[in-house]
C-alpha positions as CSV (number, residue, x, y, z in Angstrom):
1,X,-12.5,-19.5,1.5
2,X,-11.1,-16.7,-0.8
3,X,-11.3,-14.5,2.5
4,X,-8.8,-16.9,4.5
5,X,-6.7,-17.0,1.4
6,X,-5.9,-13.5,1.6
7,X,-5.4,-13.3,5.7
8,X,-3.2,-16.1,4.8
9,X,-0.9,-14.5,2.1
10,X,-0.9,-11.0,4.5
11,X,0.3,-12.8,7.4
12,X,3.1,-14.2,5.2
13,X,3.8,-10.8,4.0
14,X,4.1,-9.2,7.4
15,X,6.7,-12.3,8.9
16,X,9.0,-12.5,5.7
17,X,9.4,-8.4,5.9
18,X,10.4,-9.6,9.8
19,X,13.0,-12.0,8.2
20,X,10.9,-15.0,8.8
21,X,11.6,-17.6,6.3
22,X,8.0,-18.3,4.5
23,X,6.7,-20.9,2.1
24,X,6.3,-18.8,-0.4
25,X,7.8,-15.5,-2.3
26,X,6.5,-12.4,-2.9
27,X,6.4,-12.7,-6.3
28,X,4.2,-15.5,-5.4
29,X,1.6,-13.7,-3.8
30,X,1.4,-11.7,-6.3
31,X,0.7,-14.1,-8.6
32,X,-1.9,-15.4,-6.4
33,X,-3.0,-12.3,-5.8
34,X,-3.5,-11.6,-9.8
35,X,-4.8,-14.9,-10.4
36,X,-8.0,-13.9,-8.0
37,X,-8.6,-10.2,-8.9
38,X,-8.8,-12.2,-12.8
39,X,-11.0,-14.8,-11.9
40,X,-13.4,-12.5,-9.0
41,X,-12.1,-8.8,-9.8
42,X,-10.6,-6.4,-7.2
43,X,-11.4,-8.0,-3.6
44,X,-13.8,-5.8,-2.2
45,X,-15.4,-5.6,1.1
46,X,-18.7,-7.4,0.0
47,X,-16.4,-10.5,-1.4
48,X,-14.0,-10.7,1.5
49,X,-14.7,-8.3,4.1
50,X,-12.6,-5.0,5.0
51,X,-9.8,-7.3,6.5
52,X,-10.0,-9.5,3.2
53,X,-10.2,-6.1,1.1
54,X,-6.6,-4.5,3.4
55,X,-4.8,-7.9,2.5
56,X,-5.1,-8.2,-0.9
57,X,-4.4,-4.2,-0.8
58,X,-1.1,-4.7,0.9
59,X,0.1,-7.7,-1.0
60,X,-0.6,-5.1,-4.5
61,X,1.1,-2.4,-2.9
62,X,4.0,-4.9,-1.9
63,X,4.5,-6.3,-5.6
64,X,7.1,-4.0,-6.5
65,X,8.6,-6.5,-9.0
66,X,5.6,-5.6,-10.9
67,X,4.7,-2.2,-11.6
68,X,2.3,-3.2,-14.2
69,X,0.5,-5.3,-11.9
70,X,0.2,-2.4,-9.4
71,X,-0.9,-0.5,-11.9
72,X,-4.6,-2.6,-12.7
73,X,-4.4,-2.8,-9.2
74,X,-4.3,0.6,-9.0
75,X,-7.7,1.2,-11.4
76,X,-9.1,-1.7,-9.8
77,X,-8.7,0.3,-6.9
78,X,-10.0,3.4,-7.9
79,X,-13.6,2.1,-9.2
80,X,-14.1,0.5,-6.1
81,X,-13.5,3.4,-4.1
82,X,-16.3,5.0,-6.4
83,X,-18.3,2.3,-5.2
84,X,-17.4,1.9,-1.6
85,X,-16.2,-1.1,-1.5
86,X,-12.6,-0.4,-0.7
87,X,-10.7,2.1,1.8
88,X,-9.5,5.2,0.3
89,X,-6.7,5.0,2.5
90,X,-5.4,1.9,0.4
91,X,-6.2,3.5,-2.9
92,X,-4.3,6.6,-1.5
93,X,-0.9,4.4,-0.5
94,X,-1.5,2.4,-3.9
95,X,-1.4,5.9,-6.1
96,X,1.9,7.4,-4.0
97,X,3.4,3.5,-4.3
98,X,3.3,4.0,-8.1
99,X,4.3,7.3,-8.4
100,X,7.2,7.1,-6.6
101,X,8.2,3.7,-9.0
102,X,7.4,5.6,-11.9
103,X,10.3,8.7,-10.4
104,X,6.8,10.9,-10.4
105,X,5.7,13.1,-7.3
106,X,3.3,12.0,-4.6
107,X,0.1,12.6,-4.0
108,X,-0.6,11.7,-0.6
109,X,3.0,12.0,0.7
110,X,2.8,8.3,2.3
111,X,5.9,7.0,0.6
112,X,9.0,7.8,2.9
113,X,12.2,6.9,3.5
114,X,14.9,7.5,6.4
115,X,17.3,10.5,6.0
116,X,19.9,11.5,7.9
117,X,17.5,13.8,10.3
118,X,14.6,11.4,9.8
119,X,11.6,10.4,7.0
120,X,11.8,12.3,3.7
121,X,9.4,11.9,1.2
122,X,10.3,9.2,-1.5
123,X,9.3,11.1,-3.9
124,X,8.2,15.2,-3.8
125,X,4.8,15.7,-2.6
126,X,2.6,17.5,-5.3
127,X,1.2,20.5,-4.3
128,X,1.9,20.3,-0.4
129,X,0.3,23.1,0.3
130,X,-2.8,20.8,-0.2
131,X,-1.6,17.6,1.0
132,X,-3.4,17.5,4.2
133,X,-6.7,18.2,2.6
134,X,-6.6,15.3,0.1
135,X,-4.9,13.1,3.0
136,X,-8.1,13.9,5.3
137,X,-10.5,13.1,1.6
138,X,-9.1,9.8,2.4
139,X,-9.4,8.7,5.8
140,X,-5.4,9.3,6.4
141,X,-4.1,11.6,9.7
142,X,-2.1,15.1,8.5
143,X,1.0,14.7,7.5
144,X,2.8,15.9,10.0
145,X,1.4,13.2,12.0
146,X,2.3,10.6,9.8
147,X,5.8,11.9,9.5
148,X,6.4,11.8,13.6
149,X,5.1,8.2,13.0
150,X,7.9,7.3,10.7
151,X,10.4,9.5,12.7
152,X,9.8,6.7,15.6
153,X,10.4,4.2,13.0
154,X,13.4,5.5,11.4
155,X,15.0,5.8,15.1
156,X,14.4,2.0,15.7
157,X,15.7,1.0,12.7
158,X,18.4,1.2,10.0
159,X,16.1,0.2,7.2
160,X,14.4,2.5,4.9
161,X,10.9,2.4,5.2
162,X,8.3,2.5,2.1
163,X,4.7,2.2,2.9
């Protein structure tokens, strides 16, 4: 079942960014992942469910290796949104994930890494003066929220988040 596939391939995702050794790469997801959305289109909520919809979400927004992908994923993404068959949240991430690659500025401000007083943006935030209007368009919490979020992150950890 396609659905099981992808809860599969997102709980493989989550252990190997623990350190868990996994049976497969990355790079292998997303080829899994690309072989699906060619065969069946974007996974959307009426294919796999929400869960099955997040999964494949997160293993686009984790192919790094392949901007181009992320990119149809990305106006995959979008018409489905149109449709409702996939958070805006996700499309939201997706559009900051591929900015920031491309050296652009955010959108959404969701993209963050740990300075030496905390999360910075990964990118600058287009008009921020806005930010928490199009962040609340699309399901996310004000930025300022999300920030304290990461602060608590970046304090645990020496790595360098990117969402």
């Amino acid at each position: 079942m396609l659905h099981d596939e992808l809860i599969g391939m997102f709980e493989r995702d989550q252990a190997a960014l623990k350190g868990l050794p996994q049976a497969d790469t990355p790079e292998q997801r997303t080829a899994r992942l690309k072989e699906i959305v060619q065969e069946h289109g974007w996974p959307t909520f009426d294919l796999v469910g929400k869960d099955g919809e997040n999964a494949a979400w997160l293993i686009a927004q984790h192919s790094d290796l392949d901007l181009a992908f992320q990119q149809e994923a990305l106006e995959l993404l979008r018409a489905a949104v149109a449709d409702g068959q996939v958070s805006p949240g996700n499309l939201a991430y997706l559009e900051d994930r591929v900015a920031v690659a491309k050296g652009d500025p955010q959108t959404y401000g969701t993209q963050t890494r740990c300075g030496a007083d905390g999360p910075v943006p990964a990118t600058p935030i287009r008009d921020e003066a806005g930010v928490d209007e199009r962040r609340a368009a699309s399901g996310l919490q004000p930025l300022a929220d999300y920030l304290s979020e990461m602060a608590a992150i970046c304090a645990e950890s020496d790595e360098q988040p990117l969402d």
